[in-house]
C-alpha angles and dihedrals in degrees: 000000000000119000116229112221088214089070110080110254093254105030078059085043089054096033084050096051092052089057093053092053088052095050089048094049092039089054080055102055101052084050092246084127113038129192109285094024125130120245111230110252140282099256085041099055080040091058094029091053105029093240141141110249082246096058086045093047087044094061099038081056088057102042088050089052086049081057075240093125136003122211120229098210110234077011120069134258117285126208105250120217112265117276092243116203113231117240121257099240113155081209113171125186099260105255100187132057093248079051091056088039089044095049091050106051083058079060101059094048099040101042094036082068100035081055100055087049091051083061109057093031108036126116151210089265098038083048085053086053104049087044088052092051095046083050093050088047092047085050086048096045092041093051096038095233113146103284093201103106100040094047078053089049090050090057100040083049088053089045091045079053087065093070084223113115097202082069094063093033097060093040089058104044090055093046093116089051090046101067109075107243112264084244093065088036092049079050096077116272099125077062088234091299123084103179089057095049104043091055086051082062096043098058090049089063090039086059087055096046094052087049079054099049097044083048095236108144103186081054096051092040088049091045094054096043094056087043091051086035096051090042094058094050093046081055087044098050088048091051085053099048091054094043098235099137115236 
């Protein structure tokens, strides 16, 4: 990168850091620098780029303010995850029984897959954390506490194994209109007995977590959907045992 002395000293200095920033983040983007990596430092990208410390300094100062890097003081700057930009969902808890129907049959079409991803894609550390997640939910069922939010937390930690944000995005986001409403619950789906039913449940994720661990992803997509499938009937009986039309 010469410098042209026709260019005033600090218009080139400016001109030259942001030169800098585009070849870092260029450097991101193609994943040769990857989140949590360390930028070379500062006399490499000086030799590497042909440029003066201050034009280097100049452009670390920018990409921290851009929340692209962060600087460990005595340590080195670290590449820093992507700000990611929630989506715009105008997601509400479903509040009527066709909500909850509605909701679930998304499910089915949006975690079968995710399920069949998991599989092929999922790690050591993915398959932890959906171990972590089904022992949280057993420690909720055995103790009768309310299992909502861990068996949430089952199906977030299967969509993060996809290595696909917008998965886990757009589980988390609906989790409000993921979690059946207490009066259809109260209705009878739990058949009088809770435990039971909760540790029915229970063996149906463990069913996809085992697809998931052996990497077989028509097993793990077969094993959600009947999971999803069998969820939404046994809605559906309780609705009908308590005559509220679906």
């Amino acid at each position: 990168m010469a410098e042209s002395l026709a260019t005033p000293i600090a218009a080139r200095s400016r001109n030259l850091a942001e030169q800098v920033v585009n070849f870092i983040n260029e450097q991101i983007a193609a994943r040769a620098l990857k989140p949590g990596d360390k930028l070379p430092t500062e006399s490499n990208l000086m030799t590497q780029l042909g440029v003066s410390r201050t034009v280097v300094r100049e452009a670390i100062s920018r990409l921290q303010a851009m929340s692209v890097i962060e600087t460990r003081h005595g340590i080195g700057s670290f590449v820093l995850e992507p700000r990611r930009e929630p989506l715009d969902l105008d997601v509400v808890p479903a509040s009527t029984l066709d909500d909850v129907l509605s909701v679930l049959e998304l499910r089915i079409s949006l975690e079968t897959e995710a399920a069949g991803l998991a599989a092929q894609r999922a790690s050591e550390r993915d398959l932890a954390g959906m171990r972590a997640a089904l022992e949280a939910l057993d420690v909720v069922i055995r103790t009768g506490g309310d299992s909502s939010g861990a068996d949430l937390e089952f199906h977030v930690s299967v969509a993060r194994a996809t290595g696909n944000r917008y998965f886990v995005d757009i589980l988390t986001q609906m989790g409000a209109a993921l979690i059946p409403r207490r009066r259809v619950d109260s209705a009878g789906i739990a058949h009088r007995d809770p435990q039971a039913y909760a540790e029915l449940v229970n063996r149906e994720h463990e069913s996809i977590f085992d697809a998931i661990a052996r990497h077989d992803p028509e097993g793990a997509r077969a094993a959600m959907r009947m999971h999803l499938s069998s969820s939404r009937e046994r809605l559906r009986r309780a609705a009908a045992e308590s005559g509220e039309k679906a």
